[in-house]
Structures are given as structure tokens and as C-alpha cells.
Phi, psi and omega in degrees: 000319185285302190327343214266302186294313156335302198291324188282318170302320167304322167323311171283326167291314142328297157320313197271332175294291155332300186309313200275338150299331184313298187317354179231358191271355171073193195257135190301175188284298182307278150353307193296316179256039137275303200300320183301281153355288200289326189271352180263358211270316164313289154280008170217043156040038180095343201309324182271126175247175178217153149209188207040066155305123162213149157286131170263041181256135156216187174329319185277328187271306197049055199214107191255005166252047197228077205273171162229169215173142146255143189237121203242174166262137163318314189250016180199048173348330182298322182275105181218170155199150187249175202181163167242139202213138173283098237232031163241342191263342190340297202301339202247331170213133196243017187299159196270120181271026183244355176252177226275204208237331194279322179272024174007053190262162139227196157359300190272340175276004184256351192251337161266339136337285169322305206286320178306309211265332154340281207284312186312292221284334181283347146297336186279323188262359154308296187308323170244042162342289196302329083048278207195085181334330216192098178231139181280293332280148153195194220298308209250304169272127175254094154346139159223136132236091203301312186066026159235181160264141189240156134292147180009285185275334153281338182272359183255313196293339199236024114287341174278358147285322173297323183299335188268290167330326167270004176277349209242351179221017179305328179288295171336315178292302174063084169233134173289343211254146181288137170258153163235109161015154147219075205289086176272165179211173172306307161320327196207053179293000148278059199045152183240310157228168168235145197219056187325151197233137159242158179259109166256079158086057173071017181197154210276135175223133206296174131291175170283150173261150184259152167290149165295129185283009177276346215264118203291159189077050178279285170335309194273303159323303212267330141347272199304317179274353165265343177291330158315324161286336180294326185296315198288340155259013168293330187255315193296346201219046179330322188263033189249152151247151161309099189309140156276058176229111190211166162189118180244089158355089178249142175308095165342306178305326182240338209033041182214318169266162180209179180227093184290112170227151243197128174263131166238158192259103171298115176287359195296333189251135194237080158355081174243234186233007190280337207221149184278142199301152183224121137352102182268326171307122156234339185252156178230121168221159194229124202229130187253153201218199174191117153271005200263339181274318189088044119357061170313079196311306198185176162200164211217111182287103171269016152197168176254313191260034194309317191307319172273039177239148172264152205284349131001280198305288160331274174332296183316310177306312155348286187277304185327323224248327182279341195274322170289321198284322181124029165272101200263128191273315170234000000 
């Protein structure tokens, strides 16, 4: 009898734990994309699929049905969005839980998004057909691919005219992301230069441009200039090493010279926690070059003390100094 009343109380206690887990082991994966699957079959008559289902519970959500997923059109890939959806409750409320309860979006304001910045970038590569055969977008990057060699001065003029056109669509384009130039040519067709882009008072505006590490003989340069740097600092500048931190400067004018500057590491400083932490990148060295013969003008150490500039500072110090040698930037 007791061993009997024992066994129904571990039963029971059992019963009340499972129950009360339920609320956190969530809806199984498979289940999660039946549903998904059945509310998109329903609300776009199939038009929409979905993939990379994965669950998103963490600390912050505490939601163990709450996956995450990109969702595309069938016939236009292009038109996608990825999103987080509570996906036991999907059929019954299809609203974003991840945005705020006042901005009451769903599903269908992210699908009708997609479709604006869709219809947006295809207006932007209708206007320059004539131009630029063949333009990409993706999340960071914007494809040019001239499928010629351009000059300088054209290639500056119609990219500042491409910048002033996504400026003319900015809301519509709706990119979380700073976008960047990616310059392909007959010469160097996995890319050649890059041109970072930023939003300045509503409207996109370039950075200087860098060379693309797609730009063909890229390895065989960055060969050469870092061992040219290594040689120029083994004796005067012994503890500094050499970084994977770079930025290569290209001349507007010519698209060929450029300026390699090169983060060095002091080894003299050794972190630990008894002492407060220090910047070991302190060197800065610059190496000016042509790419197309691979031509090494000179190079030069322009600081030591890189750690005490804020990047503001840095940056400023940078183009000035590259802007002196005859490299133009803007």
C-alpha cells in the first residue's frame, strides 16, 4: 500500500514537472515548419517558401517557439526577408514578435517591403543599362559590373550619378546596412575597386576608394609590399610585427596608384589583467605603389603612437597624408 501511494505521488510529481517544462521545450522543429509551411500555403496560395529554419530562443525572447527563417517569393527570389515568427501560434496570429506591440507589423508589412525594395533596385538598374551592363545588389554589396575597362573620368562620373539615383530611393532600398561600390571591368572581373558608402543627411555619400582583394595580381602585390615592409622595419623597428589590418587607398585619377597602409603591432606590450589593457597596434606604415606595373615608389613609418588617436583622428591623419603624396581620395 505505501510503495502503491509512493509510486502515484512520483507520478504525479513527474506530471506536474513535464507540464510545467512544456512551456519551455517549445514546438518541435518539424511541427514548427509544418505550420509555417500550411500559413504561407494559405496566405500567398504557395507563392512564398521559406529556408534556414532554425530556433531562436535565448535569454532575451525566453520563447522556445520562436524560430527564425528567410522567406522568399518562388518566381522572383529576390524579393526575400528573413524574420522571426512564434511559429506555434503562426496560424492564429501571424504579427512580428519581435518588434515593438505599438508598431503592430507583420508578416505581410515585411513582404510588402521586400517587394518595394525589389521593384526599387530594378528601377535603379533600368536607368543604367546603357551604362553598366550588369548590377547586383545583395545585403552589403552592390555589384557594377561594366564588363569593360572604364576610364578615371567615367568611372567617376557614373558612379556619382549611380550614388545620386540610390539617394533618390533611399527609403524604398530600406538597407539595414551601409552599402558598397564593388567596381567589376573587363580586366579584373571579380572585382576591382570598392567604394564604401554612407548616409550622410539622408542621402548616400562615397568614402575613399579601396582596392578589391578580387583585383586580379592582388596576392602577388600584397606579397611584395609586405615583405618590403618587413625588410624596412627589421632593424630600425625590431619589436613592431606585422598585422592582418590593412587599407588600400586608390587614386581616383589614375585607378592604378595607390597607398598600402599597414597596421603594426609593437611586441614590447604584453597584456595581462593585473594592468590596464593597452593598444598593441601603434604602427602605422604606408607603402606607395602602381598597380598595374607593381611598382614600389617608397614607404614610409607615419606613427608610433597610433593608439592615442581616436579613429575620427586617425582616419583624418590618413587621407591627409595620402592626399599629400598625389593620391586623390575625393
Amino acid at each position: 500500500m505505501k510503495i502503491t501511494i509512493i509510486s502515484i505521488i512520483c507520478i504525479l510529481i513527474i506530471g506536474l514537472i513535464v507540464a510545467g517544462c512544456a512551456n519551455y521545450i517549445g514546438i518541435p522543429k518539424k511541427k514548427a515548419a509544418a505550420n509555417l509551411e500550411e500559413y504561407l500555403q494559405k496566405k500567398y496560395k504557395g507563392r512564398l517558401a521559406f529556408s534556414d529554419l532554425s530556433l531562436f530562443f535565448n535569454a532575451a525572447t525566453m520563447d522556445p517557439n520562436m524560430y527564425g527563417m528567410l522567406i522568399y517569393d518562388k518566381n522572383i527570389p529576390e524579393i526575400e526577408f528573413y524574420t522571426h515568427l512564434n511559429l506555434k501560434n503562426i496560424l492564429e496570429n501571424d504579427s512580428l514578435p519581435m518588434y515593438p506591440t505599438v508598431d503592430s507589423m507583420t508578416v505581410d508589412d515585411l513582404y510588402k517591403g521586400a517587394v518595394k525594395r525589389y521593384e526599387a533596385r530594378q528601377a535603379v538598374k533600368a536607368d543604367f543599362k546603357n551604362e553598366i551592363p550588369e548590377i547586383h545588389f545583395s545585403t552589403e554589396i552592390i555589384d557594377l559590373n561594366f564588363k569593360a575597362d572604364v576610364k578615371p573620368n567615367e568611372l567617376e562620373a557614373v558612379v556619382a550619378r549611380f550614388i545620386d539615383r540610390l539617394s533618390q530611393s533611399i527609403e524604398e532600398l530600406d538597407s539595414a546596412y551601409q552599402f558598397s561600390l564593388r567596381i567589376r571591368t573587363a580586366s579584373h572581373p571579380e572585382g576591382f575597386m570598392i567604394i564604401p558608402l554612407e548616409v550622410e543627411d539622408s542621402k548616400w555619400q562615397a568614402n575613399p576608394m579601396l582596392l578589391s582583394e578580387k583585383a586580379v595580381g592582388f596576392e602577388t602585390l600584397k606579397t611584395m609590399i609586405l615583405k618590403n615592409i618587413q625588410a624596412k622595419i627589421e632593424t630600425p623597428y625590431p619589436y613592431f610585427k606585422i598585422t592582418e589590418s590593412s587599407k588600400i587607398y586608390m587614386d581616383k585619377s589614375s585607378l592604378s596608384r595607390g597607398a598600402w597602409i599597414q597596421y603594426l603591432e609593437d611586441k614590447r606590450i604584453v597584456n595581462n589583467r593585473k594592468e590596464k589593457w593597452r593598444n598593441p597596434q601603434t604602427g602605422i606604415y604606408v607603402v606607395y605603389f602602381d598597380l598595374d606595373t607593381k611598382f614600389i615608389y617608397r614607404g614610409e613609418l607615419l606613427t608610433e603612437e597610433n593608439d592615442k588617436d581616436s579613429y575620427v583622428e586617425e582616419l583624418r591623419q590618413l587621407i591627409k597624408t595620402v592626399e599629400a603624396e598625389g593620391i586623390r581620395t575625393k
